[in-house]
N, C-alpha and C positions, 0 to 999 in steps of 0.2 A: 565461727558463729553458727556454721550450720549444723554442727554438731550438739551446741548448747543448746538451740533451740526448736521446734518443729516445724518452723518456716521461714523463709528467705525473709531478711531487713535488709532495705534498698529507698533511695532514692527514687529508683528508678517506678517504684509501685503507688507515687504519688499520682494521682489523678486517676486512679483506677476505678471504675464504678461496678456495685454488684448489682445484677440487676434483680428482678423478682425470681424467675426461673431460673437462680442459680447462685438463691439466696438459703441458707441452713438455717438464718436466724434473726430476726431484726431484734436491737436491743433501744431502748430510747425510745426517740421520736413524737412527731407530732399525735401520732395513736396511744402513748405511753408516757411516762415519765423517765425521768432522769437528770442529773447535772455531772459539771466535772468542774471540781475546786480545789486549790493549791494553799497551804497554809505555812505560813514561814511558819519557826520554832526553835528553840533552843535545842543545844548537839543534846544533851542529856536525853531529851523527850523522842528521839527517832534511835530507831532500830535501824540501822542500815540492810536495804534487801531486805524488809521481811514486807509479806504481804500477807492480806487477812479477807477473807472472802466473805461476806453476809446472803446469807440466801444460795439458790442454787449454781452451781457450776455449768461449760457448756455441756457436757458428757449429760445433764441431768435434765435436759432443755428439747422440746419435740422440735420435727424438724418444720419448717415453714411456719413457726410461732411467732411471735412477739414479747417480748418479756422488757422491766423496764432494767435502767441501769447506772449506777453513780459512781464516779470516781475519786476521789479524794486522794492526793498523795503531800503529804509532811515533809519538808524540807530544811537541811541545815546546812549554817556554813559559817565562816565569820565573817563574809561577806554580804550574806543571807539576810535581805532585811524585808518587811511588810510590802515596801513599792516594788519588786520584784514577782509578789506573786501571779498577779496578771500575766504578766510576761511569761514566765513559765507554765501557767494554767497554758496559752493560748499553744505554743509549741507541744502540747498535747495533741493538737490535732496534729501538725505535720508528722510527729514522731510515729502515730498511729497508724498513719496514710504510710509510710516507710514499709508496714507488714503487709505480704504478697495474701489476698484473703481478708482483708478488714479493711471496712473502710468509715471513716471517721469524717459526720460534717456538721457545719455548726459550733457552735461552741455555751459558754455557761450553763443555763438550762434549758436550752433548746438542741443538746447534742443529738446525733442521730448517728447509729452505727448499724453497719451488716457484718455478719460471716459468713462465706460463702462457702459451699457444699466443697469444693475442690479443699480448700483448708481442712474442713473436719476431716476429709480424707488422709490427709498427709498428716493428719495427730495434734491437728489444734485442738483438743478435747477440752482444754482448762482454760481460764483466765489465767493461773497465773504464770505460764510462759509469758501471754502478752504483757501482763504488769511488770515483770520483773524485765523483758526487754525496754519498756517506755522508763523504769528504773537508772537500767545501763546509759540510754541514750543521752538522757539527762544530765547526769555524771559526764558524761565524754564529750558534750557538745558545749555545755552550760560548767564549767570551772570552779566555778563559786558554790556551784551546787558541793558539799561534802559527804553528805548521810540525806536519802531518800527512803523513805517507806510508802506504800501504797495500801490503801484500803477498795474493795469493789465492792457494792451492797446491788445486790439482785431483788430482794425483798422489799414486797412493795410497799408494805405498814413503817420500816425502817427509814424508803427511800422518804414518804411522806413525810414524816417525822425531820428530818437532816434537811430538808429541799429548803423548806422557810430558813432557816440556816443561813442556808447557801445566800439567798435574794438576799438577806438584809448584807451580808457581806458584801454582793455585787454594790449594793446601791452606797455601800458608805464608802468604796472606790469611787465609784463617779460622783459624789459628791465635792470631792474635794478639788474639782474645778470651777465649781460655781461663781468665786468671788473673782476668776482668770479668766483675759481676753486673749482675743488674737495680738492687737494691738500691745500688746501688754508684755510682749515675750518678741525675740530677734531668731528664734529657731522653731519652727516645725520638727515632726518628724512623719518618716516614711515608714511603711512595713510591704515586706512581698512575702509575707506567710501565705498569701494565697495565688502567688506566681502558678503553681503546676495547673490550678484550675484558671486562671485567667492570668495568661500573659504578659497581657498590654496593661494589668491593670494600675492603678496609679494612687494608693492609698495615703492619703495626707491627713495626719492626727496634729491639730493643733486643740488650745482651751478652747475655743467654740464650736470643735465637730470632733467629735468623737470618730473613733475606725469604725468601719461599716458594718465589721461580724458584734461593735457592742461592745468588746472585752478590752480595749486598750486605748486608754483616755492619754492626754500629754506629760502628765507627770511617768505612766506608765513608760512611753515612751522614750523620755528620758532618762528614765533608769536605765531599763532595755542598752539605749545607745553607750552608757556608762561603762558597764562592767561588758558589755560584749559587741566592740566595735566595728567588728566586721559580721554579725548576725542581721537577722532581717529586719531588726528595728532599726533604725537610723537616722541620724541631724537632716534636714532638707535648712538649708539658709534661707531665711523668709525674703531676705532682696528688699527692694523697692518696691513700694505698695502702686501699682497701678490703677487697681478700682476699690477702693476700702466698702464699698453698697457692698459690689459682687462676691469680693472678694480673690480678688488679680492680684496675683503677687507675683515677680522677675523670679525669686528661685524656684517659685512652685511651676512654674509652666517650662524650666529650664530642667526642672526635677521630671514634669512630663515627660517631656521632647526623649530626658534618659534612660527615666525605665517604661519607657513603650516600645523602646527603639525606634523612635521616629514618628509613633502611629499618635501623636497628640501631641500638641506645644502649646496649647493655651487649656488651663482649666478654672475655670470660678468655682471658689470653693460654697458657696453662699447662693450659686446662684440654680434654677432648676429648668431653665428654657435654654440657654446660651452658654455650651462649651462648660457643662454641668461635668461633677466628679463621675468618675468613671465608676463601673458598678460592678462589684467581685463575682459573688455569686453566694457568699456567705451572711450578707447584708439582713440584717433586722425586719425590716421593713419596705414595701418599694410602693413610690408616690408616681402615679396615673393621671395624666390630661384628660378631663371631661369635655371637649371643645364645647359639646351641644350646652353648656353652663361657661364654660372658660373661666373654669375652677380646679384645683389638684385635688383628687380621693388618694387613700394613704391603706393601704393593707399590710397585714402583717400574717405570719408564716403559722401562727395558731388558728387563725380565723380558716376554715371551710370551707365555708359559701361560697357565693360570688359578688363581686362588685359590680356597682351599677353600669360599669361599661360592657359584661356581661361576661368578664374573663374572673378566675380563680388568681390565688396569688400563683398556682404552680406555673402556672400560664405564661404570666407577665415576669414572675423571673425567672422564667428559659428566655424571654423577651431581650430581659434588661442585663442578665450577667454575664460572665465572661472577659470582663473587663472593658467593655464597650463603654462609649460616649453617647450615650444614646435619649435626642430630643424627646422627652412628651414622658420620658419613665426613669424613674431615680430611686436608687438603693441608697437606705442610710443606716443606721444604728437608731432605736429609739433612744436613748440620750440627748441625739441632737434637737427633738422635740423642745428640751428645754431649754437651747441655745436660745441667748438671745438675736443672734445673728440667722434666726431659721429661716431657710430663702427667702432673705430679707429683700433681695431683690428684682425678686418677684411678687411681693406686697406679703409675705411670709405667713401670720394665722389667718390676715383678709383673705386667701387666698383657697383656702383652704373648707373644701363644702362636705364630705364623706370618710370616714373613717369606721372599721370594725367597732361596736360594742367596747367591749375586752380591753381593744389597745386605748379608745379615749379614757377608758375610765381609769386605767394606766397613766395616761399625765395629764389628767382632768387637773391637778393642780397648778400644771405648770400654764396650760392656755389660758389668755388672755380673761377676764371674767366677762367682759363684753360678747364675747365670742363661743363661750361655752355651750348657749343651749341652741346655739346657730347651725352647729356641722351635724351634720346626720348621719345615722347610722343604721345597720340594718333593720332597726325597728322602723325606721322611720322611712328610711325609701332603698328601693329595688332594683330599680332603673333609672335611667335617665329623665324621662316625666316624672315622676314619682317624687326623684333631686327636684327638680325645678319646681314643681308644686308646692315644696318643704322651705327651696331656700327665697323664694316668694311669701309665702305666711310668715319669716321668721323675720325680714327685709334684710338678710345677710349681708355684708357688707359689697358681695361680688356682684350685688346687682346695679351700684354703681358702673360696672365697667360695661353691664350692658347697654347702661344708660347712653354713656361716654360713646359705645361701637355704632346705636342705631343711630348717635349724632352725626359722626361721623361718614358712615357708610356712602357709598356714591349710588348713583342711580345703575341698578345689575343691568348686564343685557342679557338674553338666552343665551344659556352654552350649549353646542352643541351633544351630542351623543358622543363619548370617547369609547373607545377598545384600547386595550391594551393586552397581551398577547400572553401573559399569565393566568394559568386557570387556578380556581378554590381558595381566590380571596375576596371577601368581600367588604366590599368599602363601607362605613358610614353614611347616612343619611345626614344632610344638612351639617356639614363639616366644617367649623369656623375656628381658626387656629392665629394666635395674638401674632402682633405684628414682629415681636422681634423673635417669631420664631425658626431660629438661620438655617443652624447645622441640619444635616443630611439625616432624615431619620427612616432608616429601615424597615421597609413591609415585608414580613414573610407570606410566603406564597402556603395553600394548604396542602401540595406533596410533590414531591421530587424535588429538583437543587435550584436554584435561581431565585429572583425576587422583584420585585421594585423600589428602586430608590428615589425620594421625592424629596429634592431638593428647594427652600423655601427662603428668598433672602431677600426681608424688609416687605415681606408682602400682605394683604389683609384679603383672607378668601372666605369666599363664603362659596359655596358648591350645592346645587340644587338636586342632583342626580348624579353617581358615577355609575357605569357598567361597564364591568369587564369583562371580556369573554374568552373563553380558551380558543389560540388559534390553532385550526384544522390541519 
């Protein structure tokens, strides 16, 4: 192999990150365009191994640029059928991550790839060594695959042209879950496509939640598990329903327990406060606690800015991924937007006060009509006053629960002045966090190792002042 091609394919170059300073190339990404999409096809219509470049090569590319980048590759087999492509599209990534110098994240049209300067060196100069190995891998891994051909398009008037393409193709896959429930179906299924980046993580695709990179809905899945049963898609037995709100099920938190190794045994899939899915790091989208509103804001990986809690999305998912369980922040796919079961039991679109521009007007159809000109977005507020001023003139539905909280509340007493021995975090002002929120959620500290962890079970706090101070 090392003679075919001008760099090492391995396993072992999974999880590899390039960084800026020792990057040749960015292709994609959030600064640029591109997708990557798989299209079954009849043996006639594929050339096996041929590849076809649009636009320029990397040898023709400056170094520290950005250029955009699409993928396309044709497949055939006679077992090769429309429900597989997903599947295949998605092991793009790992197969990609496999090359020692590229690194591949994201997936549909949110791909994002580097080259890094050590590869150019060692004679990655072309795409199509890389294509024709993601070619090979296919064939060897995937059985049913027969005849593979690959297309790259570099050009950006081409990538334009082909992208709309692409979306309407994404969108009439996930549609074909819409009239399918949970309840409705006796299997799940699992995927650890994104094991190398997050471990522990614990991906459950059923009809009402889509996988959290977006690309691989239940019928997906169950092809996937069909023709390749020992691959990373696979059955999870849904068991006996324990909480149908939350969505508790006996084989999903049994499915936890095994591929966490240990590190999770309870997951609601439905649910965003209480032993919530765990969050890759590939995810679509990640939903934020506003306590000072005790409402969920929603960002997504196009949007820039920042959200009204004053963090970026880059932010909140180094926060949230990795495979973590982590209270107050949730990664999901936008698909799941249009579950009917969308953290249903956490009051689901009631629930919900802040989202990007971009992403509402993205499933402006599927939210609630009641609810549409309620959630705010960055036109409309900045911060956190800004929120509360918005979802007060609009009388959002969340302002019930404030209702409900100031009934409720007990008479405060002063708290004293805390320390706590972590320097370069700063707390919140007026912190009020719902009562059932349990699990252990994670403070990072702002430099060197350690943290605090704050532990919260069945509590209702309201906090007038924290300070922290670094000890001496």
């Amino acid at each position: 192999m090392a003679d075919e091609f001008p760099f090492e394919i391995s396993p072992m170059f999974e999880g590899e990150r390039i960084r800026k300073d020792g990057m040749f190339v960015e292709l994609a990404g959030p600064k640029s365009k591109g997708f990557e999409l798989v299209r079954a096809a009849e043996m006639d219509d594929v050339e096996d191994g041929r590849f076809t470049l649009i636009g320029p090569d990397l040898s023709d590319m400056e170094e520290g640029s950005r250029y955009p980048l699409a993928m396309v590759y044709k497949i055939a087999g006679e077992l090769v059928e429309a429900d597989l492509e997903s599947i295949v599209e998605r092991r793009n990534h790992e197969f990609q991550n496999y090359i020692q110098g590229f690194m591949h994240l994201n997936q549909r049209d949110d791909v994002w790839m580097r080259v890094s300067k050590d590869a150019i060196a060692k004679g990655m100069t072309s795409f199509e060594p890389v294509a024709k190995a993601i070619m090979m891998l296919f064939k060897n891994e995937l059985p049913f695959i027969e005849k593979v051909e690959a297309i790259y398009i570099t050009d950006m008037d081409e990538i334009e042209k082909e992208i709309e393409n692409a979306k309407d193709v994404y969108k009439a896959r996930d549609e074909r879950t819409r009239d399918l429930h949970d309840e409705d179906v006796d299997t799940f299924y699992g995927c650890t496509l994104c094991a190398s980046f997050a471990p522990t993580n614990v991906c459950v695709v059923t009809p009402d939640r889509i996988s959290l990179c977006g690309a691989i809905n239940w019928f997906d899945g169950r092809a996937a598990a069909k023709v390749d049963p020992e691959g990373p898609q696979f059955a999870i037995p849904k068991g006996d329903v324990i909480d149908a709100e939350s969505g508790e099920y006996t084989g999903v938190n049994e499915a936890a327990k095994r591929l966490s190794s240990g590190e999770y045994d309870r997951i609601k899939l439905h649910s965003f406060f209480e032993y919530p899915h765990t969050s890759c790091g590939c995810f679509e989208v990640v939903g934020f606690y506003i306590p000072e509103v005790d409402g969920i804001g929603w960002v997504d990986r196009d949007f820039a800015g920042t959200a009204p809690n004053g963090l970026q999305f880059s932010t909140m998912a180094g926060q949230t991924g990795g495979g973590k369980q982590v209270v107050g922040f949730l990664g999901v796919g936008v698909n799941y937007f249009r579950s009917p079961k969308f953290i249903q039991s956490d009051g689901g679109w009631d629930r919900v006060v802040w989202m990007p521009k971009m992403l509402k007007d993205k499933v402006l159809n599927d939210m609630p009509k009641n609810i549409r000109d309620m959630v705010a977005t960055e036109e409309d507020a900045t911060d956190v006053e800004t929120l509360r001023t918005f979802l007060k003139d609009k009388n959002h539905p969340i302002l019930e629960r404030w209702v409900e909280e100031e009934e409720e509340a007990p008479e405060e007493e002063e708290a004293p002045e805390a320390a706590a021995p972590q320097g370069g975090f700063a707390a919140p002002q007026m912190m009020q966090m719902p009562s059932n929120f349990m699990p252990s959620m994670p403070m990072m500290s702002g430099g060197g190792s350690g943290g605090v962890k704050i532990i919260l079970k069945n509590a209702k706090v309201s906090i007038e002042k924290v300070i922290i101070k670094k000890q001496d």
